[in-house]
C-alpha positions in Angstrom: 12.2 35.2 7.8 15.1 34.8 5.6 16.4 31.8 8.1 13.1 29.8 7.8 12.9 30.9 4.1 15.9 29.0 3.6 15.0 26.2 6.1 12.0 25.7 3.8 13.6 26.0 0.7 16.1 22.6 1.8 13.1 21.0 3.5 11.7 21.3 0.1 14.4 20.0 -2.4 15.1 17.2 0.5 12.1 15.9 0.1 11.6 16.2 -3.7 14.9 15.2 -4.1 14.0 11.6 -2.7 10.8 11.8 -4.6 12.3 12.0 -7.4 14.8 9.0 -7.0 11.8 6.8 -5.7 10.0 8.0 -8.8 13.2 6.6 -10.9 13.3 3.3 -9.3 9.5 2.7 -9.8 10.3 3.1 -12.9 12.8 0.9 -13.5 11.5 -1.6 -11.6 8.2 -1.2 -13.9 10.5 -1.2 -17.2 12.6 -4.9 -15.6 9.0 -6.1 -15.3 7.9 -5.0 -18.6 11.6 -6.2 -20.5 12.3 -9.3 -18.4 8.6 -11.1 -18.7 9.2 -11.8 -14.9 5.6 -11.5 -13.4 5.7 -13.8 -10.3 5.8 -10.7 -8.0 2.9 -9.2 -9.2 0.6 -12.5 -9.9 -1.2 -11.9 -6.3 -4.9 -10.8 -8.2 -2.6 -8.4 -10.4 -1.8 -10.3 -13.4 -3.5 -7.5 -15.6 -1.7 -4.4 -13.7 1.7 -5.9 -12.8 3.6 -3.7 -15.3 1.3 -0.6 -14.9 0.8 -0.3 -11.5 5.5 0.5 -11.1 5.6 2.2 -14.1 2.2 4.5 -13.6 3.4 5.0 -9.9 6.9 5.8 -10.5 6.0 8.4 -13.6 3.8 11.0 -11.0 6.1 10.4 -8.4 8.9 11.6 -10.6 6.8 14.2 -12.3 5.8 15.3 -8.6 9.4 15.2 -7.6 10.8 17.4 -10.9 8.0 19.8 -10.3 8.5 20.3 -6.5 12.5 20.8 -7.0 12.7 23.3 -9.8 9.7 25.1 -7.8 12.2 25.8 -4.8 15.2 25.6 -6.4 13.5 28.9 -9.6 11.3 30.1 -6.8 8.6 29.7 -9.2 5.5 30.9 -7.4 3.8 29.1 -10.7 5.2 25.9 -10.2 4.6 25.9 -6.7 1.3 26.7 -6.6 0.7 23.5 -8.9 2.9 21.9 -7.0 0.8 22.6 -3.7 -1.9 22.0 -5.6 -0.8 18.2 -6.8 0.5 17.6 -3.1 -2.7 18.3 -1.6 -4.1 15.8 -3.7 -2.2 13.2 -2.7 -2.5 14.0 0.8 -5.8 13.7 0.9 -5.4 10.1 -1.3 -3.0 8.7 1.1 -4.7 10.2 4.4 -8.5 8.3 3.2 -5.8 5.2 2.5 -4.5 5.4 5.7 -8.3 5.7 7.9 -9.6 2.7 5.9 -6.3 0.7 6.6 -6.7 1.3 10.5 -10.7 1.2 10.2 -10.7 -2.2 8.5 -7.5 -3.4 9.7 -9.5 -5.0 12.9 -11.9 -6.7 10.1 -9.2 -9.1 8.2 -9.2 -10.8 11.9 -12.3 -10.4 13.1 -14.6 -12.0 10.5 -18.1 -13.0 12.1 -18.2 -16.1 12.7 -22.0 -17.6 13.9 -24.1 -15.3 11.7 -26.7 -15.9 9.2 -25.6 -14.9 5.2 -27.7 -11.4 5.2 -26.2 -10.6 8.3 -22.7 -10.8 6.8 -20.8 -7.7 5.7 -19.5 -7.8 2.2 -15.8 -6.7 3.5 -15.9 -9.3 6.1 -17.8 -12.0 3.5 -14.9 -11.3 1.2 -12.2 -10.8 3.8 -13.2 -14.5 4.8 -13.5 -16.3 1.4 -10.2 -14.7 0.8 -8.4 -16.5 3.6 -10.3 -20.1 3.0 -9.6 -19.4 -0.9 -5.6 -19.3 0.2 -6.2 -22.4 2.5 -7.9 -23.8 -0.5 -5.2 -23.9 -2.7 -1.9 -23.7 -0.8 -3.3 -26.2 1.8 -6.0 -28.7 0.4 -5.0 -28.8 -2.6 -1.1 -30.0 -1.8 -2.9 -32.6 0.5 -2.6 -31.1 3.6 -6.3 -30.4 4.4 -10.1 -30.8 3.1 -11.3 -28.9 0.1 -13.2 -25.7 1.5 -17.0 -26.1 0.6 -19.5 -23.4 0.7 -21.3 -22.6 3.6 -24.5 -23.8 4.9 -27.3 -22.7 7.6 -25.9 -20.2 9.8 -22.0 -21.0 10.2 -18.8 -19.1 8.2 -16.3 -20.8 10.2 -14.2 -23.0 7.3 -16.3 -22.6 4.3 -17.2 -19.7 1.5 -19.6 -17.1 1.7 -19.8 -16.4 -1.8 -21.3 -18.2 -5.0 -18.8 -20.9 -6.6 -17.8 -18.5 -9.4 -16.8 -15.7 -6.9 -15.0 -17.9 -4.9 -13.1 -19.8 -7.9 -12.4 -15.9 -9.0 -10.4 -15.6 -5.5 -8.8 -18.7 -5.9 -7.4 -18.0 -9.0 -5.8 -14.8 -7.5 -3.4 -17.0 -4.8 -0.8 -17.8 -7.2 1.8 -19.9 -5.9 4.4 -17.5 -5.0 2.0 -16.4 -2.3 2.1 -20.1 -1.0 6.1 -20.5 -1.1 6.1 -17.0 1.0 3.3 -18.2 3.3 6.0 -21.4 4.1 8.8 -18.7 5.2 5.8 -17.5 7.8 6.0 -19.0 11.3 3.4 -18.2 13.6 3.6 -18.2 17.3 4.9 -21.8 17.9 7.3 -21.3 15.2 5.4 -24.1 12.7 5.5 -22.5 9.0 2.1 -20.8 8.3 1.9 -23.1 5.3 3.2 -27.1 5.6 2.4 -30.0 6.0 0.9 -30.9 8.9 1.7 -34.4 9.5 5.4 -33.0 10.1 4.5 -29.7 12.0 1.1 -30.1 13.8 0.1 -26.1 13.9 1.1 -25.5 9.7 -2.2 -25.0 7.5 -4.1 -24.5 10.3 -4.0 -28.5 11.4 -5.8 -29.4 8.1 -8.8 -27.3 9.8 -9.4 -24.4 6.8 -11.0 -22.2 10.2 -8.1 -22.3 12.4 -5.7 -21.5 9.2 -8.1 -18.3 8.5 -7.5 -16.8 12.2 -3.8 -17.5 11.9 -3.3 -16.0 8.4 -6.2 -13.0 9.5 -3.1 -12.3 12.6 -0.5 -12.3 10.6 -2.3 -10.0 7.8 -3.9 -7.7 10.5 0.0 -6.9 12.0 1.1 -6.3 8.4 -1.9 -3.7 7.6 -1.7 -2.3 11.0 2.3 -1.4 9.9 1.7 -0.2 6.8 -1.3 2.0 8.0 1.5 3.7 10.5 3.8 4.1 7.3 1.7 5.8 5.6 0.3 8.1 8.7 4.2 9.2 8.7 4.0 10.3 5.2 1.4 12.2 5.9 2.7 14.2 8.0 6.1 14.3 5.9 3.7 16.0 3.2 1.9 17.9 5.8 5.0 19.8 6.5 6.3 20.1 3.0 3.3 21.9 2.2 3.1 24.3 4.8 6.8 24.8 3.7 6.2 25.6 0.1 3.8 27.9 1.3 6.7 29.5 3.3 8.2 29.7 0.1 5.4 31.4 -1.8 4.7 33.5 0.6 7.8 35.2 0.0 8.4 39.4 -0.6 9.3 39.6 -4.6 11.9 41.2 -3.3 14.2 40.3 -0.7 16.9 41.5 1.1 19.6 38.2 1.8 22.9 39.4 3.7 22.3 42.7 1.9 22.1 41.4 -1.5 18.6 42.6 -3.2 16.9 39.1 -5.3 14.6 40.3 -7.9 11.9 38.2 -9.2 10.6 38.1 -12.8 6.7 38.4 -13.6 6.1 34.9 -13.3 7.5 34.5 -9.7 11.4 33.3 -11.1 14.3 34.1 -9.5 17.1 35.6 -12.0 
């Protein structure tokens, strides 16, 4: 016991440790945002969360961190019940994150294409008026292709779904940074996702707004698919940092370590 006590109690700090540096860089990548004015990273439908979204995330991952440390390091059972408490939380957060990554992942690409308006789901309605918005304005609009228009009798292949207003919404969320890193993109012939045509035949799509939505649906499907295996692995990282702290909590009050008794206070704290 007192080998996987201490096994546990490394496991522990390890892994809060690096919480709480990724918790500090959050930060101060929320706080550049905030001082510098520079929002171009964050104008992809974010321009009203750019600043809070680092600095929110990096605060309870560092308050997660501190918390988790000092609970292994005291042997608080106090602070790691809370602890086990906030980490089953966000367990369970990124675990549903993760299903509807993988469950959806096979939408972005698979939009219906042939079916009648009510028969349309709204992820895939949105998923689709999402890639023909990008078309829209990092294609037509630089010449390279027709306007999109919305779609009539029973088709969704090249137009939108959606009323104009919803779809102008959508458009206003592809800022131009996403277009200048859609141009570093080469799909399978090695053309840029997004160019000009008329000097590589395969970039926006050929100037055809449905050929550009499959190629930029691939290319977002492999991306979501990643990430969705990311965050299965951190899932199991917390997995097994839970059932350590329990290790740790589970602890006698009093424990014999290479014949040296550790007392415990009321509140669970080593002294």
């Amino acid at each position: 016991m007192g080998r996987i006590h201490k096994i546990s109690e490394c496991w522990v700090k390890f892994i809060n440790g690096f919480l709480l540096s990724l918790g500090l860089g959050m930060l101060g990548l929320g706080a550049y945002v905030l001082f510098s004015g520079y929002q171009d990273a964050y104008e992809v439908g974010l321009q009203d969360f750019g600043v809070a979204i680092p600095l929110m995330a990096g605060i309870i991952i560092f308050m997660i961190g501190v918390i988790g440390y000092l609970g292994a390091k005291k042997q608080s059972v106090g602070l790691l019940v809370f602890y086990l408490v906030l980490m089953l939380l966000t367990l369970c957060a990124v675990f549903a994150v993760t299903v509807v990554m993988f469950a959806y992942a096979g939408a972005i690409d698979d939009v219906q294409v042939g079916s009648s308006e009510e028969q349309i789901e709204d992820l895939n309605e949105r998923i689709n008026d999402f890639q023909v918005a990008v078309f829209d304005v990092c294609c037509a609009e630089e010449g390279f292709g027709p306007a999109v228009l919305p779609c009539t009798g029973n088709t969704t292949d090249g137009c939108y779904v959606g009323s104009e207003d919803s779809f102008d919404s959508l458009k206003k969320a592809v800022s131009q940074t996403l277009c200048q890193s859609l141009e570093k993109v080469e799909i399978d012939n090695g053309a840029p996702l997004v160019g000009d045509p008329n000097a590589t035949s395969a970039s926006c799509g050929g100037g055809d707004a449905a050929t550009f939505a499959d190629e930029l649906g691939e290319y977002l499907e492999d991306r979501v698919v990643i990430a969705a295996y990311i965050l299965a692995c951190v899932c199991g990282l917390l997995f097994i940092t839970m059932i350590f702290s329990i290790f740790l909590m589970c602890k006698k009050e009093d424990e014999y370590d290479s014949g040296t008794v550790q007392a415990y206070d009321a509140s669970g704290t080593k002294y």
